[in-house]
C-alpha positions as CSV (number, residue, x, y, z in Angstrom):
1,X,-65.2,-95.4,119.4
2,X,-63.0,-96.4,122.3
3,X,-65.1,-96.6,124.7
4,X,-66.9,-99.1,122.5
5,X,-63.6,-101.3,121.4
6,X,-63.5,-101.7,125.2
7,X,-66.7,-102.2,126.2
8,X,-66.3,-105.3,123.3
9,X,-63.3,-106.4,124.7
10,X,-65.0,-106.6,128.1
11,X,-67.5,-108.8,126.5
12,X,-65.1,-111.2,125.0
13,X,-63.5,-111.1,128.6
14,X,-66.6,-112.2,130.1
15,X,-68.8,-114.0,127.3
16,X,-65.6,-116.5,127.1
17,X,-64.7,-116.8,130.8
18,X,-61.2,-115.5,129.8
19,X,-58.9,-115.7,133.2
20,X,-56.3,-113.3,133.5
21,X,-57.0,-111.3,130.8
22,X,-57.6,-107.3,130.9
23,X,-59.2,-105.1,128.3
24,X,-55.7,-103.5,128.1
25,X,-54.7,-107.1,127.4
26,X,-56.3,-107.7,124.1
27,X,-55.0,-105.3,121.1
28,X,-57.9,-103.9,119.3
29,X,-56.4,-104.9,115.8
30,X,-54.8,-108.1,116.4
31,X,-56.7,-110.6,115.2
32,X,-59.4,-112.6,117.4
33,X,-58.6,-116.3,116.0
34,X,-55.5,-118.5,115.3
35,X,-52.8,-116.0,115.9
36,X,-53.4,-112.8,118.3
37,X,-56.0,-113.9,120.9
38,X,-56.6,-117.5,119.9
39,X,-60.4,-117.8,119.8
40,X,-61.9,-120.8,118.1
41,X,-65.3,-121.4,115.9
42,X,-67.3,-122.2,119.7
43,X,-65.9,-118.8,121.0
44,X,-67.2,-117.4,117.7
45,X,-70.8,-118.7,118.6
46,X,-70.4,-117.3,122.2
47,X,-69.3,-114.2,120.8
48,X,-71.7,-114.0,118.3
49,X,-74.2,-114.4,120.5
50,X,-73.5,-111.9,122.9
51,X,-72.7,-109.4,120.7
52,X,-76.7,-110.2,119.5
53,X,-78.1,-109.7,123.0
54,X,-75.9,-107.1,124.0
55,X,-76.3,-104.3,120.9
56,X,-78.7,-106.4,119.0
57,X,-77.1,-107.1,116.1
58,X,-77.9,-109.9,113.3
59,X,-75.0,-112.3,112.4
60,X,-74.8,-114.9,109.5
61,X,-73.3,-117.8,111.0
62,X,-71.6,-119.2,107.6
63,X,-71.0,-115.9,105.8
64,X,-67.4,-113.5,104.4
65,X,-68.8,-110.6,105.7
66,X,-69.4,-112.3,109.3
67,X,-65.8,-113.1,109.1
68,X,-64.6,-110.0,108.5
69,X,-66.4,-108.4,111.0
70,X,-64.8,-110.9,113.8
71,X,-61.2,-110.1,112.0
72,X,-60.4,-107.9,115.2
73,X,-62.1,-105.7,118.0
74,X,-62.0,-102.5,115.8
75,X,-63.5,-104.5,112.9
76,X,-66.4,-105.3,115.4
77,X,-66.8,-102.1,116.5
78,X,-66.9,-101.1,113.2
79,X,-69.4,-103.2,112.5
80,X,-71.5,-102.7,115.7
81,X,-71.5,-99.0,114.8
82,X,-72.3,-99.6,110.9
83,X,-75.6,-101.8,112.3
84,X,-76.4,-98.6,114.0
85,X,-76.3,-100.0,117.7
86,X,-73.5,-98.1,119.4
């Protein structure tokens, strides 16, 4: 499960063209947006679509659940490994 949190937090590193940022930069249960890391509702898209072409995952744009699976990098995880992809 590690080596997945930061193979996702590589790909919020690089899918967001965050500068000056390591993996060992972004705690995997802080959360993603407001506080914590600071993403918005465009880096969710970006995410969200990287995440889809990376493990191949399907996202509902508008739903809870899609919330709560972009609470925090172990959430993702979570849910990358739930969708069977990891």
């Amino acid at each position: 499960m590690q080596a997945l949190e930061h193979e996702i937090k590589e790909l919020i590193i690089s899918s967001l063209s965050l500068e000056d940022i390591t993996p060992d930069d972004i705690d995997t249960t802080a959360p993603l947006f407001v506080e914590g890391l600071g993403l918005d509702s465009i880096d969710a898209l970006e995410l969200g679509l990287a995440l889809q072409k990376r493990y191949g995952v399907s996202l509902s744009a508008d739903s809870q659940e899609t919330r709560r699976h972009f609470a925090s990098v172990r959430a993702l995880a979570d849910f990358v490994v739930a969708q069977g992809k990891a």
